[in-house]
C-alpha positions as CSV (number, residue, x, y, z in Angstrom):
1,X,-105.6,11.9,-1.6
2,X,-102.9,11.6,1.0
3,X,-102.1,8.6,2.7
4,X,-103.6,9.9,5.9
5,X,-107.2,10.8,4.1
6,X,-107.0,7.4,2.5
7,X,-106.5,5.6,5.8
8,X,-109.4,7.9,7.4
9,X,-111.8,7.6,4.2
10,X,-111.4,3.2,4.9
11,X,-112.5,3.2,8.4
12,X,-115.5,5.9,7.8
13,X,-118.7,4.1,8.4
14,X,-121.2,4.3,5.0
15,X,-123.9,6.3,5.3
16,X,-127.4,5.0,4.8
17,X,-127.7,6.5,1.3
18,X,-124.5,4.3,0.8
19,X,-125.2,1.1,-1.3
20,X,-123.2,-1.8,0.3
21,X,-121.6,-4.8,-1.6
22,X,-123.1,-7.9,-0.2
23,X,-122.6,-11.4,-1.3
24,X,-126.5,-12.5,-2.6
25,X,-125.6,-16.2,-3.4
26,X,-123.7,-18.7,-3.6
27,X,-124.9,-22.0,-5.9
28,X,-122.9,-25.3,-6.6
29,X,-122.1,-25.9,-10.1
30,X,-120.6,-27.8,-13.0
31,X,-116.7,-27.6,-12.9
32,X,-115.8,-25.6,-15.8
33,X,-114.7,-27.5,-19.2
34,X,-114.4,-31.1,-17.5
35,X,-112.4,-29.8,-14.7
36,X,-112.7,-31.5,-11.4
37,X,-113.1,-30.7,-7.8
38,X,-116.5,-29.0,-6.2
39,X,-117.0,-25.1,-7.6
40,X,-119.8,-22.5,-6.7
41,X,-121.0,-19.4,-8.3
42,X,-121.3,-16.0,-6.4
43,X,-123.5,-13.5,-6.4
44,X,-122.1,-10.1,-5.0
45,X,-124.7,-7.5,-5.5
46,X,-125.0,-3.5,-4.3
47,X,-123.4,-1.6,-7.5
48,X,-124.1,-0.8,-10.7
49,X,-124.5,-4.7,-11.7
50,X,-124.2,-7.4,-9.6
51,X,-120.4,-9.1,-9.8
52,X,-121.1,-13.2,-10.8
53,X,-117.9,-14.7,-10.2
54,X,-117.1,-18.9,-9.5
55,X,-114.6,-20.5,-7.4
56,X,-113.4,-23.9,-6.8
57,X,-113.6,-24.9,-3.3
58,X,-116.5,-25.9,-0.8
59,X,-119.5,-23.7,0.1
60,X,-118.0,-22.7,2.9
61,X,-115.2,-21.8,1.4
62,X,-116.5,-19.9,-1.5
63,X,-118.7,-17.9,1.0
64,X,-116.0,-16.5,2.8
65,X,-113.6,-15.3,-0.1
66,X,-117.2,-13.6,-1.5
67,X,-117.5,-12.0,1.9
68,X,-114.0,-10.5,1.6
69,X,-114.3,-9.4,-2.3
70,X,-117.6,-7.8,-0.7
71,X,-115.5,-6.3,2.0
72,X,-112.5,-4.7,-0.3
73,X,-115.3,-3.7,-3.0
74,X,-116.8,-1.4,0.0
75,X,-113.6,0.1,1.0
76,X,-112.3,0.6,-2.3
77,X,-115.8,2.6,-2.8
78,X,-115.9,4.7,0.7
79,X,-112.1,5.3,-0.4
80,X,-113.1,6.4,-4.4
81,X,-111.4,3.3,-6.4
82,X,-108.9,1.2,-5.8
83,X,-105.1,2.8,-4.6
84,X,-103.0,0.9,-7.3
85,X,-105.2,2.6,-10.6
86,X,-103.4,5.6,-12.1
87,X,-105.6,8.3,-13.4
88,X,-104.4,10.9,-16.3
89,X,-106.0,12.5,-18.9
90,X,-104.9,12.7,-22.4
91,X,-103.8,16.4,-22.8
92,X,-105.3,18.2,-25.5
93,X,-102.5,18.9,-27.6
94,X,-102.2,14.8,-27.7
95,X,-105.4,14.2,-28.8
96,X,-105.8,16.6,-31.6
97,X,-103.6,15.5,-35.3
C-alpha cells in the first residue's frame, strides 16, 4: 500500500459491520510485586479477545492512554496492521531440506 492509500485508508470512517476497539474498563489495583504508586487495569475490548493491560498512574490518567491504544488499534485495523511490521513468506525452496 502506498503512502497515499495508507493516509486515505486512516481517515476512512468504519463501517457498521466494523468492530471498534473501545476501552470497557478501567479498575484500581494492587501495584505489581510490592511496587508503589496507584495502578489500574484496562479493559480494551472489540477484537478477537479483549486487550487487559495495567498502568501506573491515576484513573484519569489510565483512561486516557486506554482511549488512545483504543484509538491507534482502530487505525492500525481500517489501515490492515501496523506500518512498521514486515511481511515475507518463506520461499519454498527454503523450507524444503
Amino acid at each position: 500500500m502506498s503512502k497515499s492509500n495508507a493516509a486515505m485508508a486512516l481517515q476512512a470512517p468504519l463501517t457498521a459491520n466494523d468492530k471498534r476497539y473501545k476501552l470497557s474498563s478501567v479498575e484500581k489495583i494492587d501495584s505489581p510485586d510490592g511496587g508503589s504508586g496507584s495502578w489500574h487495569r484496562y479493559v480494551i475490548d472489540g477484537g478477537y479477545a479483549p486487550v487487559i493491560g495495567s498502568r501506573q498512574g491515576t484513573r484519569k490518567q489510565v483512561e486516557r492512554y486506554a482511549q488512545q491504544f483504543a484509538t491507534e488499534l482502530n487505525q492500525r485495523r481500517r489501515s490492515g496492521g501496523p506500518t512498521t511490521m514486515i511481511r515475507s513468506r518463506k520461499s519454498a525452496s527454503s523450507s524444503s531440506s
